[in-house]
SELUM-13584 format. One record per atom (N, C-alpha, C): residue in one letter; x, y, z. Coordinates in steps of 0.001 Angstrom, whole numbers, plus 500000, padded with zeros to 6 digits. Atoms other than C-alpha are relative to their C-alpha. Layout:
BEGIN
AXYZ/...
//
This chain:
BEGIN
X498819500852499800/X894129914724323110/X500880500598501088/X499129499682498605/X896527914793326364/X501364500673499487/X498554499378500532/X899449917316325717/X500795498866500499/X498723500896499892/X902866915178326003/X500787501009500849/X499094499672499030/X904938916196329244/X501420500037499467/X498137499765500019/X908449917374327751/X500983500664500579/X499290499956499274/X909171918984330325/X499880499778501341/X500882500108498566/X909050919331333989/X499162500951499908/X500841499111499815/X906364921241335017/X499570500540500938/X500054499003498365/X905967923251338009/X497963499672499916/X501750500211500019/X901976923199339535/X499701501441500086/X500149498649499587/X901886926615339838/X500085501390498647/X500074499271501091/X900473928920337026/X498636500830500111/X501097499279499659/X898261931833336035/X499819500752498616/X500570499393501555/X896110933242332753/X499120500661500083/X501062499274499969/X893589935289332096/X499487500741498913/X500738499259501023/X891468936508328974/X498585500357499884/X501140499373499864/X888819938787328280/X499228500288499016/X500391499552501713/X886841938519325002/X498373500547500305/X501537499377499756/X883529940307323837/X499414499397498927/X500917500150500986/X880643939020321708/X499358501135500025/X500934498334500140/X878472942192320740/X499894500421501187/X500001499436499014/X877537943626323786/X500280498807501003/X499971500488498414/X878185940632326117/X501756499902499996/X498853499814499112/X881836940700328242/X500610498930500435/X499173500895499221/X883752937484328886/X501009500104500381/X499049499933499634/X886334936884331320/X500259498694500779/X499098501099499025/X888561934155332420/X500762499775500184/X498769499418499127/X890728933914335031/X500721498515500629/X499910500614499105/X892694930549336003/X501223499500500688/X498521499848498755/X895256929931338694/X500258498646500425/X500052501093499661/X896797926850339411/X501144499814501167/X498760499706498579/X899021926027342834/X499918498338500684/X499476501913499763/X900619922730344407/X498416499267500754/X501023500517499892/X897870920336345064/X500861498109499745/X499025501821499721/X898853916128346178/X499257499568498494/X500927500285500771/X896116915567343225/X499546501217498844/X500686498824500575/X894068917320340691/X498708500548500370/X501543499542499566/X891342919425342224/X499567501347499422/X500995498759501004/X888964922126340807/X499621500797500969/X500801498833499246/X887350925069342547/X499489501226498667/X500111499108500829/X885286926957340385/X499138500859499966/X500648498582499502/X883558930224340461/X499102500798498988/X500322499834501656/X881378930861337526/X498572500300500415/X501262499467500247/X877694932640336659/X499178498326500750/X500660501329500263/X875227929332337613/X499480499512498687/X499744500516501816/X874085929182333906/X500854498917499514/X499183500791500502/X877011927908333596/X500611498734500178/X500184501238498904/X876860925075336063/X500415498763499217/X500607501066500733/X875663922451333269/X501413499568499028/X498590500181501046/X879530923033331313/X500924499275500860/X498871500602499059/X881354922141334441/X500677498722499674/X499533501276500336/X882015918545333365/X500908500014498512/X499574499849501531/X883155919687329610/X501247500697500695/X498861499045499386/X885481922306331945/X500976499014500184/X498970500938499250/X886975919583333722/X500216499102498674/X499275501019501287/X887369917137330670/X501514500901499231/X499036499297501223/X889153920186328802/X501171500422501179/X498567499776498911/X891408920921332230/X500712498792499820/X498684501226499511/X892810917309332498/X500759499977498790/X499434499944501524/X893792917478328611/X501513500442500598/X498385499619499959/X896897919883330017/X500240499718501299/X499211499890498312/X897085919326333708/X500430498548500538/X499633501225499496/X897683915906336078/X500095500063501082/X499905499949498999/X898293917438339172/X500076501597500542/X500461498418499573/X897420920765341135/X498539500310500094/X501342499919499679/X894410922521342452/X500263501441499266/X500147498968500952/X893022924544339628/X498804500513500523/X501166498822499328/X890926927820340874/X499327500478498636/X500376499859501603/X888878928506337407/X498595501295500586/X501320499280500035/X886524932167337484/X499819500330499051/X501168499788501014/X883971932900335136/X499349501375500066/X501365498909499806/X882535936604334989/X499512500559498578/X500872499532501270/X880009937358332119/X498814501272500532/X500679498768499878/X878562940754331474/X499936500460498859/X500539499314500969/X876732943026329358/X498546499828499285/X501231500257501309/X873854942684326741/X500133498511499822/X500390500417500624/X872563939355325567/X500968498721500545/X499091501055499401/X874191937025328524/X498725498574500138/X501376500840500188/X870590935145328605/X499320500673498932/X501512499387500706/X867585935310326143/X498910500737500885/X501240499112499036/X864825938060327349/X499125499868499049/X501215499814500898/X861353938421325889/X499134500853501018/X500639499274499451/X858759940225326977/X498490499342499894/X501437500713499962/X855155938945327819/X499223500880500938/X501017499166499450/X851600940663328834/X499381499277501088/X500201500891498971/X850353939792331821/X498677500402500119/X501653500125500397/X846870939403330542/X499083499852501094/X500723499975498587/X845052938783333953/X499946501593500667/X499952498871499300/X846201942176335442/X499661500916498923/X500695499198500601/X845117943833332064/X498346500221499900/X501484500567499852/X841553942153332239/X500069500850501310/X500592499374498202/X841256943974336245/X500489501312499581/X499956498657500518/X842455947100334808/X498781500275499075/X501264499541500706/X839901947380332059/X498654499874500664/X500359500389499492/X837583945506334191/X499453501566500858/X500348498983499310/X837952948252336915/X499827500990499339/X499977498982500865/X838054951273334232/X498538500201499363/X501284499897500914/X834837950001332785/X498614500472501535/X500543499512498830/X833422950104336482/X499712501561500917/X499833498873499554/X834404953635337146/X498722500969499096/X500796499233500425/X832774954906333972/X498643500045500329/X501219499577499558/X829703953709334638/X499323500314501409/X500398499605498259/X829515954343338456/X499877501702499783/X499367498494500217/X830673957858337581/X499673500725498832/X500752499804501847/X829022958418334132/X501398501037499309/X498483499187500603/X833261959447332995/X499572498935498718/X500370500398501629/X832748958820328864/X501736500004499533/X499023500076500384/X836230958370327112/X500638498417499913/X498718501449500615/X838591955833325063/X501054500042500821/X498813499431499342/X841463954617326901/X501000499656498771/X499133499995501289/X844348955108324001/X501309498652501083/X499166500734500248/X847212952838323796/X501312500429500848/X499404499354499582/X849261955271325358/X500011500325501801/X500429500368499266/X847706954634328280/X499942498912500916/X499917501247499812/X848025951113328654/X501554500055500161/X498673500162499958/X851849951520328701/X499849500319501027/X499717499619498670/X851489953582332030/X499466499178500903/X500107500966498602/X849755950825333727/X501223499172500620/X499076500894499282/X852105949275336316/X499731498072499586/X499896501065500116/X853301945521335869/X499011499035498907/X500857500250501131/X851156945049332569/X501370499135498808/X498440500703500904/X854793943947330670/X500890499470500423/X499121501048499048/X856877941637332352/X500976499396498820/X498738500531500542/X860597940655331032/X500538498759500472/X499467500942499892/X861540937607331151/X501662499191499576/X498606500770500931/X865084935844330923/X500107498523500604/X500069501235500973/X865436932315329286/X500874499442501331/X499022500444499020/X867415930116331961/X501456499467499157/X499386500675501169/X869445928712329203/X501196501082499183/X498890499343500355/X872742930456328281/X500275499922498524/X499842500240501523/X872757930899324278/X501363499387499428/X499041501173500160/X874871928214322830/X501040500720499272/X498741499428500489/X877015930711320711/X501087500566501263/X499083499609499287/X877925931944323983/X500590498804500736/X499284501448499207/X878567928394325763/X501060499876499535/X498906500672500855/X880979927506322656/X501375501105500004/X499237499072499870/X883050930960323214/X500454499711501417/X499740499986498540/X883074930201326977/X501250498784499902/X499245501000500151/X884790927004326298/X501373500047498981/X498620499848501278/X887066928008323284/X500842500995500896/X499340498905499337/X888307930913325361/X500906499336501520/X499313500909499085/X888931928506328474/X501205499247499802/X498911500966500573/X891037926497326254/X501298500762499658/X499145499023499984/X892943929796325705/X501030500067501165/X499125499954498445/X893860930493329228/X500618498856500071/X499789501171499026/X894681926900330052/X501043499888499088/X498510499725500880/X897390927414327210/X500994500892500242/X499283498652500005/X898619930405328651/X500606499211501782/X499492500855498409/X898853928539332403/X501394498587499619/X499425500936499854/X900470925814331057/X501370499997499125/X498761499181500789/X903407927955329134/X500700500353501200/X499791499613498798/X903580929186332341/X500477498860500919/X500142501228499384/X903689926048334396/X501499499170499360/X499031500777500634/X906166924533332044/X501590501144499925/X499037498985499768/X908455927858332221/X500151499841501633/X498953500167498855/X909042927852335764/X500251498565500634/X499674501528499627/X909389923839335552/X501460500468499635/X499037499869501013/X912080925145333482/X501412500000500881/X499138499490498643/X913918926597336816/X500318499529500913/X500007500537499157/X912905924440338987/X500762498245499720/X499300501016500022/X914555921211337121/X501502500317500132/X498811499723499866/X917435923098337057/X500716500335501162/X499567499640498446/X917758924105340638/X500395498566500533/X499680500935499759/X917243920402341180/X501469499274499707/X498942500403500658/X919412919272339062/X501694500398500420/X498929499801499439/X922120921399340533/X500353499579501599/X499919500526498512/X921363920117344038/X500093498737499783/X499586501950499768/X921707916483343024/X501189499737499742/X498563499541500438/X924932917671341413/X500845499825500912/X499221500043499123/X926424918465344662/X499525498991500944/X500202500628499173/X924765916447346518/X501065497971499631/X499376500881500240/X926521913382344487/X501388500043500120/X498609500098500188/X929905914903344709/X500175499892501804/X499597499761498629/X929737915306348653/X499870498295500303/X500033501343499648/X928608911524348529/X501253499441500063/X498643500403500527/X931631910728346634/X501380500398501114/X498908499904498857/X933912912414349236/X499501499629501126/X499948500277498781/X932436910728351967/X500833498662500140/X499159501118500075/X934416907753350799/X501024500159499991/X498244499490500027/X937310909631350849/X500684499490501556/X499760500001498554/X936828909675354723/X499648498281500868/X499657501473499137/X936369905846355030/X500610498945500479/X498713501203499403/X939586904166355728/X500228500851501627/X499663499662498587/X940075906852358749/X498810499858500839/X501530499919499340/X936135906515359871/X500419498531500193/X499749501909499146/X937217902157360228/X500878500030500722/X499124500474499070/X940204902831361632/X499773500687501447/X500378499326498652/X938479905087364612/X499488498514500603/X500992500955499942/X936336902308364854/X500895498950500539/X499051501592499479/X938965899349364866/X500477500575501307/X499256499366498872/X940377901682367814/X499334499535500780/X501245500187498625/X937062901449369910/X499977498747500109/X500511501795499633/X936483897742369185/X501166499367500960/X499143499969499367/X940067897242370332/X500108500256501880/X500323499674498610/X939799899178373281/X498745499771501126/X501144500402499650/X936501897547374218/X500261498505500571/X499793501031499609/X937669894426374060/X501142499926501066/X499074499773499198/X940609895561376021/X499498499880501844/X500573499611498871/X938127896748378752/X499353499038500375/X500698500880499543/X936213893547379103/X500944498790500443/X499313500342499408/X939378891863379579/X500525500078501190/X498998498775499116/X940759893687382259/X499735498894501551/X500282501141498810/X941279891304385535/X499298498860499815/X500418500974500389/X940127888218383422/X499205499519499963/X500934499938500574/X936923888958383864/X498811500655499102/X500791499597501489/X934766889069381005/X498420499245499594/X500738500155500680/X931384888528379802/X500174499871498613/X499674500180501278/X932080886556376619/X498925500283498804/X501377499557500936/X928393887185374546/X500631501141499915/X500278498717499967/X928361890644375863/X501411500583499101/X499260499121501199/X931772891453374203/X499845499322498676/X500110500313500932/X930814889567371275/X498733500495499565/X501335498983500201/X927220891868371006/X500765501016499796/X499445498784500242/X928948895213371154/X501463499650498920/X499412499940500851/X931736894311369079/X499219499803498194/X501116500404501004/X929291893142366342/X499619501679499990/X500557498729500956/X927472896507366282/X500855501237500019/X498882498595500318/X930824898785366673/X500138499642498057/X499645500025501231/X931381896871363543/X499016500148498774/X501215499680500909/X928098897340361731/X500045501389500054/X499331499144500036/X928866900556362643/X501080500888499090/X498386500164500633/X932274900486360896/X499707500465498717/X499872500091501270/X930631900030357812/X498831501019499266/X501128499672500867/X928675902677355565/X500032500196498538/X499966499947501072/X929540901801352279/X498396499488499326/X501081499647500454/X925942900737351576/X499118500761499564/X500867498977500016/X924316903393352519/X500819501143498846/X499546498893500979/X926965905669350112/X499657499099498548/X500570500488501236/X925966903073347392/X498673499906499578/X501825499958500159/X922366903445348071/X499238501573499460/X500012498515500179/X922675907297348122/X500288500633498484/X499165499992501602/X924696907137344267/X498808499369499197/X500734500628500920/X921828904964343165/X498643501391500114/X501197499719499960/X919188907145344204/X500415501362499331/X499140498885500768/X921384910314342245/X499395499747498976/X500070500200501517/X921261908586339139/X498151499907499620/X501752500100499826/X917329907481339909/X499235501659499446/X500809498557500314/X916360911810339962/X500680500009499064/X499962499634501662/X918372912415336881/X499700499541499173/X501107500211501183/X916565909827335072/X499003500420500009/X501512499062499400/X913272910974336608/X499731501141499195/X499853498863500154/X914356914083335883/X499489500578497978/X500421499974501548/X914392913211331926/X498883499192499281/X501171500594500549/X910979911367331621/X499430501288499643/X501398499725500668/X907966912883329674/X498904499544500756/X500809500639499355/X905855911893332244/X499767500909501179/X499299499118498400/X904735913705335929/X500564499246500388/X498603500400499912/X907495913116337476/X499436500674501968/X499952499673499191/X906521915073340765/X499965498660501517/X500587501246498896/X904977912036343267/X501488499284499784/X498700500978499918/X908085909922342260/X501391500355500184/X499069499006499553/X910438912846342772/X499925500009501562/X500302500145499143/X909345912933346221/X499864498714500839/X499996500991499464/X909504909434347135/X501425499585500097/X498871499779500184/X912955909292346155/X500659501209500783/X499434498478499534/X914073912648347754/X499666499138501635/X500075500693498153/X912558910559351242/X501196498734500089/X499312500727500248/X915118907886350201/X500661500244500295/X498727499918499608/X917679909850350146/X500063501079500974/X499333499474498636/X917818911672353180/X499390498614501312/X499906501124498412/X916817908161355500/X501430499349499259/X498574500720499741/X920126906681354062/X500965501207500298/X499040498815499425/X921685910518354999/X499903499561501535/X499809500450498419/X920658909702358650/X500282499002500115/X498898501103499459/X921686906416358699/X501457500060500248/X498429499639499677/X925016907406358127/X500641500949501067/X499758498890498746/X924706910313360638/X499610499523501046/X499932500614498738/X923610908066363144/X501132499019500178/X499030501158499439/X926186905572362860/X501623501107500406/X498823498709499502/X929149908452362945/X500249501430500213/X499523498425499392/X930897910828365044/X500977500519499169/X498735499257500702/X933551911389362792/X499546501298499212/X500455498826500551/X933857914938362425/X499800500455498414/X500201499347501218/X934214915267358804/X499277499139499348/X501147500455500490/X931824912804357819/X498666500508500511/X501286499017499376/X929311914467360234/X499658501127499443/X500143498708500717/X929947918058358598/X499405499789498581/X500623500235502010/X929142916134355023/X499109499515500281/X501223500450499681/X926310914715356549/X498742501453499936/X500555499154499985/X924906917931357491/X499474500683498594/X500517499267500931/X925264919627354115/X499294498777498644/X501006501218500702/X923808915914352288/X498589501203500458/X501019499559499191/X920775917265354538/X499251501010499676/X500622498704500073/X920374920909353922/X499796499652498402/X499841499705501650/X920862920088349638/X498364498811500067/X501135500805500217/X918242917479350223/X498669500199500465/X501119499534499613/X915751919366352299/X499422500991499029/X500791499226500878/X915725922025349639/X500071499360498906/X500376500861501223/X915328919630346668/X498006500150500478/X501089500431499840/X912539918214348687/X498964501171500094/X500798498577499834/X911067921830349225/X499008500584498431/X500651499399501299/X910929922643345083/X498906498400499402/X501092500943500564/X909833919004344442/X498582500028500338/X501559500162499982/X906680919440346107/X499498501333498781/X500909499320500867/X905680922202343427/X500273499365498154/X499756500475501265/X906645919668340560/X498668499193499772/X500691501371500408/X903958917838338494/X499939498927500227/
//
């Protein structure tokens, strides 16, 4: 069953356990780091090849997003089945030749048992391709270990990272809020220019009537960025709900975070006014490093 996302969760985690069956040595090691998706890389005995799909079923259980690095090293005694088998052909050309010697050579004697051990390549060891299933089911129970220990992990420095956010949307909503402070003197710069524009197209009675009715039009579109500070307030409240789903949350954190810095430049393109420009800037820097921790969110 799929753990339940209660918190945020950072992509970035790391476990590692080392258990023993009688003489054999397991170890696993897995590391997880920002990734647009969920991807695998995994590093394991080949034996173990045939689990890979059970691996990945039992990774998505806790993960959703990140590229998980997963190694595998098994050692010791009794990591495959061995047996041992006679390699009956090369004993037949041994006796074969032995029986040839005596009588070429009239040499009389038993060959003992003791004997037969010192012939070369007469006993051949064999190991089983097939990874003994008590050890498959340890490989996998133990995996399920680590991926509990990553994702304690994972969910601890989500822990930090909603909160960093959280304090950057903080300010970032109060600097919004005072940019409205600065919009009766940011229209009345404005009514100045349109004024003095129209002043200038007057001037010796002639005038291009469109043309000052084009530029007055976009001094006054201009004039106005109460949208964009109501678009900026919506998209506030947007990450702190975000922020409190059970759900990943990362991809939609990030789409939002592009939101709100194109209505930051809109507003920084439409004005020079110095102290809306200076709150522009620090909109900017609080929103570049949002966007910096969101990419390591779920």
């Amino acid at each position: 069953m799929k753990w339940v996302n209660e918190l945020v969760n950072s992509m970035t985690g790391f476990g590692q356990i080392e258990e023993k069956i009688d003489q054999t040595t397991i170890s696993i090691e897995v590391k997880t780091v920002n990734h647009r998706f969920l991807d695998f890389s995994f590093k394991m005995p080949r034996e173990f090849l045939r689990l890979e799909d059970s691996m990945k079923k039992k990774i998505r259980q806790y993960f959703n997003r990140g590229r998980v690095e997963l190694y595998i090293n098994i050692s010791g005694e009794g990591v495959r089945s061995k047996s041992i088998q006679v390699n009956w052909d090369l004993l037949n050309q041994y006796l074969s030749a032995l029986d040839d010697i005596k009588e070429r050579k009239s040499i009389s004697g038993d060959l003992e048992f003791e004997d037969i051990l010192q012939l070369e390549g007469i006993f051949i060891e064999t190991e089983q391709g097939e990874v003994d299933e008590l050890l498959k089911e340890k490989v996998l129970h133990t995996l399920e270990q680590v991926l509990q220990q990553v994702k304690a992990m994972r969910q601890e420095e989500g822990k930090a990272l909603k909160q960093d956010v959280l304090t950057r949307i903080s300010e970032i909503k109060r600097l919004t809020i005072e940019l409205k402070d600065h919009i009766p003197a940011f229209q009345e710069e404005y009514r100045i220019k349109i004024q003095d524009r129209i002043q200038e197209h007057m001037k010796d009675g002639q005038h291009d009537e469109s043309r000052v009715v084009q530029e007055v039009a976009i001094l006054v579109d201009k004039a106005d960025i109460s949208e964009e500070i109501t678009r900026l307030l919506s998209h506030v409240e947007q990450v702190e709900d975000t922020l409190a789903m059970h759900q990943p949350i990362g991809r939609k954190l990030d789409f939002i975070t592009q939101e709100l810095l194109r209505e930051t430049n809109t507003i920084g393109s439409k004005s020079n006014h110095i102290q809306i420009s200076q709150i522009v800037v620090a909109l900017k820097s609080e929103i570049e490093k949002i966007k910096e921790q969101v990419q390591n969110i779920e």
